[in-house]
C-alpha positions as CSV (number, residue, x, y, z in Angstrom):
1,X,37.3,159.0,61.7
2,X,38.6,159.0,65.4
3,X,41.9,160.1,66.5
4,X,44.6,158.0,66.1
5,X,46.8,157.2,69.5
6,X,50.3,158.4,69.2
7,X,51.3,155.0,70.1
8,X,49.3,153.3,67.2
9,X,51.1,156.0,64.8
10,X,54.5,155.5,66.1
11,X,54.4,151.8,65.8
12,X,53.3,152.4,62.4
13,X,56.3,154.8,61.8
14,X,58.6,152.0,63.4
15,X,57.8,149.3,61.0
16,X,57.7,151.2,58.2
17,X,61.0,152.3,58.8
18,X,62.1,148.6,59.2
19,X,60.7,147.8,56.1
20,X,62.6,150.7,54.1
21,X,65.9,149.5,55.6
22,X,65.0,145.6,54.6
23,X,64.4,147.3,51.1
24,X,67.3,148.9,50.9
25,X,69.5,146.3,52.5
26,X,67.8,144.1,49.5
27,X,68.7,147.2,47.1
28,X,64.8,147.0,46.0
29,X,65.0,150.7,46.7
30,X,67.7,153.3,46.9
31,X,66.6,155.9,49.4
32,X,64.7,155.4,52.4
33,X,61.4,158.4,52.7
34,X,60.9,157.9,56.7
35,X,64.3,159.1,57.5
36,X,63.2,162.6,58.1
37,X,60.0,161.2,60.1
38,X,60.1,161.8,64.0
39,X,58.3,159.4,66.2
40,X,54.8,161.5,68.0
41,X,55.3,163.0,71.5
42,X,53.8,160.6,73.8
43,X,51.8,162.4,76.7
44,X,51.6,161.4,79.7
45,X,48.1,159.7,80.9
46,X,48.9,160.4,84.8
47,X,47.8,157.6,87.8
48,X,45.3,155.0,86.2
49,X,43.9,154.6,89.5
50,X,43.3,155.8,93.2
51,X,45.3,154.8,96.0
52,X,43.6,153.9,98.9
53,X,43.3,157.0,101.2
54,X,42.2,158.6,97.9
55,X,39.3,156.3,97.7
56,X,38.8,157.4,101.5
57,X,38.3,160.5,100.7
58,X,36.3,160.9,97.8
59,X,33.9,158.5,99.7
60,X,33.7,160.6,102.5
61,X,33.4,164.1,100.1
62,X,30.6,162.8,98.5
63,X,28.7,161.7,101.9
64,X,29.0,164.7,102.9
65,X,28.2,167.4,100.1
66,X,24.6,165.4,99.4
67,X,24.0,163.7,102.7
68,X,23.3,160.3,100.9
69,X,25.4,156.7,102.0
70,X,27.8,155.9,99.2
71,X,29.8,153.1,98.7
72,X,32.8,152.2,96.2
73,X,33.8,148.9,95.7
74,X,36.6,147.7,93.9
75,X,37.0,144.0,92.6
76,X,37.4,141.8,89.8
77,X,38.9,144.6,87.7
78,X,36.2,146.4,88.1
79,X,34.9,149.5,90.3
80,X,31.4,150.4,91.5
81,X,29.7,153.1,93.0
82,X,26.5,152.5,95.3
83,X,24.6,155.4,96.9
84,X,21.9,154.8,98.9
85,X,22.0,151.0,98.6
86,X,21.4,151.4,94.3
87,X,24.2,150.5,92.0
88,X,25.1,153.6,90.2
89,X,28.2,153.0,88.4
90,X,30.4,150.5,87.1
């Protein structure tokens, strides 16, 4: 079984704390068990992308540690690497 995301789990938590305060609003139940539960710590994912002068420069790194032409092209929601005129990556 994967790992669950602590966002799946916390809006699991979240609704089943809203359905123990329905229940007890209702008085179907007299205590509500996810009182005590705390939400999970999110952590943080950092920059989903490059900026441009990023891009710059891991184009020119990798130029020049193999000596190859690359190019990385960014459209459509998607990105692509090319070296040597060969798709590579996408």
């Amino acid at each position: 079984m994967p790992p669950t995301a602590p966002a799946t789990i916390n809006r699991r938590l979240a609704a089943l704390r809203r359905f123990f305060t329905w229940a007890k609003e209702n008085r179907l139940t007299d205590s509500q068990p996810t009182e005590r539960i705390r939400n999970v710590e999110m952590v943080s994912q950092g920059p989903k992308s490059l900026d441009r002068k990023q891009w710059h420069r891991l184009e020119r790194s990798a130029e020049q540690a193999k000596g190859i032409q690359c190019k990385i092209r960014v459209g459509n929601g998607s990105v692509s690497l090319y070296v040597n005129s060969s798709k590579v990556i996408e």
